[in-house]
C-alpha positions as MATLAB code, in Angstrom:
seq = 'XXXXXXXXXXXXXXXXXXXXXXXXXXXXXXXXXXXXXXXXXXXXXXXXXXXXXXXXXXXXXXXXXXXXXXXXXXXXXXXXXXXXXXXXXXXXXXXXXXXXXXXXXXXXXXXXXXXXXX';
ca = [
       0.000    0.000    0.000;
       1.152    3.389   -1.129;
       2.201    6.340    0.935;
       0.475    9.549    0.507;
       1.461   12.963    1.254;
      -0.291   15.795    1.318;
      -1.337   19.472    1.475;
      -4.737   20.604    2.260;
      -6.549   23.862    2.014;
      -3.344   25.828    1.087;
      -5.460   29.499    0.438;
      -3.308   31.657   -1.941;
      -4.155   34.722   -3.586;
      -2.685   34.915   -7.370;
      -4.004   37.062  -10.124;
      -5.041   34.357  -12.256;
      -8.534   33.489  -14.642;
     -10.385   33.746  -17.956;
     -11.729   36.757  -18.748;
      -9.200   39.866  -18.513;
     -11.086   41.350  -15.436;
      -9.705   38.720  -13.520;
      -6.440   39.599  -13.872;
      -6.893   43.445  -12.066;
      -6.827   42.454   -8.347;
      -5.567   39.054   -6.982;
      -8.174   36.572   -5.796;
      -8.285   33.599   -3.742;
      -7.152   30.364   -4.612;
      -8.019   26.965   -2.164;
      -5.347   23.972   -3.469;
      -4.955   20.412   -1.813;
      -2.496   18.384   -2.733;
      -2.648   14.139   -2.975;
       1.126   12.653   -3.510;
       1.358    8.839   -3.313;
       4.919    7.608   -3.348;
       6.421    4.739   -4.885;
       9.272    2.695   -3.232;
      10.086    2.241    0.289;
      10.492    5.279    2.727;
      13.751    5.012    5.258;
      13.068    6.199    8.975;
      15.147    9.988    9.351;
      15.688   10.049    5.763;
      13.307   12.707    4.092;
      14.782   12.427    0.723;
      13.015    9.161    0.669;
       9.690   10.785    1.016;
       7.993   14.212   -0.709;
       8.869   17.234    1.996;
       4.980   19.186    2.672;
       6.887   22.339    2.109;
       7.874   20.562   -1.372;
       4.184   20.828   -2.275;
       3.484   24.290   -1.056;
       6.683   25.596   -2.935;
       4.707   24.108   -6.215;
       2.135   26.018   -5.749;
       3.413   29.428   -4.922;
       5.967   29.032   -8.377;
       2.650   28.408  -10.135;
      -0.076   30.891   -8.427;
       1.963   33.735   -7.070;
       5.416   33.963   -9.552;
       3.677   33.509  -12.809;
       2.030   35.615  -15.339;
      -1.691   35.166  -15.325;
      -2.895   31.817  -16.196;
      -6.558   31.569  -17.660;
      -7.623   27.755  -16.893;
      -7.349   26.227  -14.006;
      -6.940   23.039  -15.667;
      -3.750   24.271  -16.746;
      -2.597   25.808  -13.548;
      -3.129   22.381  -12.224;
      -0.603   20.584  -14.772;
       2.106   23.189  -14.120;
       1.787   22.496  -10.487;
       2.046   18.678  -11.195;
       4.655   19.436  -13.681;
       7.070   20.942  -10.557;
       6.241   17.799   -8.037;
       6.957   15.200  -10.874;
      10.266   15.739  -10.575;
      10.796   14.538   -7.638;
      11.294   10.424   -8.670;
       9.442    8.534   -5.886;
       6.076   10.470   -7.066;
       3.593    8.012   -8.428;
       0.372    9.795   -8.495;
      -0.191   13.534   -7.639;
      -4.123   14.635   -7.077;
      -5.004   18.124   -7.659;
      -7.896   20.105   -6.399;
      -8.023   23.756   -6.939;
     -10.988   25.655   -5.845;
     -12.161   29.481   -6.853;
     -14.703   31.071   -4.799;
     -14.488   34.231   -6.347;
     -14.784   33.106   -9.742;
     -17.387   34.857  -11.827;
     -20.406   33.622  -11.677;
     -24.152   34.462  -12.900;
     -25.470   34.449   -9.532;
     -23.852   33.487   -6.008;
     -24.089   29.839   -4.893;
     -21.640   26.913   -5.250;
     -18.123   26.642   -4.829;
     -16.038   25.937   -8.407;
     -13.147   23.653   -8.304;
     -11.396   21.206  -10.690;
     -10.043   17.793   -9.890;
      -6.674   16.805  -11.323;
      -4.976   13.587  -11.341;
      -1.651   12.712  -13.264;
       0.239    8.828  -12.912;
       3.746    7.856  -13.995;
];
């Protein structure tokens, strides 16, 4: 049985979205993380596991040091892109919620699910 690692509810404010508006004023962001690692993981040895601050490094290169992204589909794959690197990743699970994102009336919380596998 796999490890997992994981971030939850990481809130981050980027200046990110569709429509042009969206990129005036930053907005929130609310990203959890899913790693599961492959291969064995040695007591005292974290280079044999995925480090949490690992994950939330990901996702501030992504949300807060790049130019606006539109999708949030594609904000997810640059994230994955960053902790796929590291070699004992097997499966990384991606949710990244916006509720700020435009919407024709209030109600409901938008999100979209992610999920890339070596």
């Amino acid at each position: 049985m796999p490890i997992s690692v994981g971030l939850d509810d990481y809130l981050v404010h980027g200046i990110h979205g569709y429509f042009d508006e969206e990129h005036e004023r930053a907005q929130p962001f609310n990203i959890s993380i899913r790693v599961d690692l492959s291969g064995p993981i040695e007591d005292g040895q974290l280079g044999t596991t995925l480090d949490y601050a690992q994950l939330q490094s990901a996702i501030d290169a992504i949300v807060l040091d790049s130019p606006p992204i539109r999708l949030l589909e594609s904000m997810a794959v640059q994230i994955s892109e960053i902790i796929q690197q590291s070699s004992n990743v097997e499966t990384i699970f991606i949710r990244i919620e916006k509720p700020e994102a435009p919407l024709p009336h209030p109600g409901g919380l938008p999100f979209i699910e992610y999920t890339w596998n070596r």
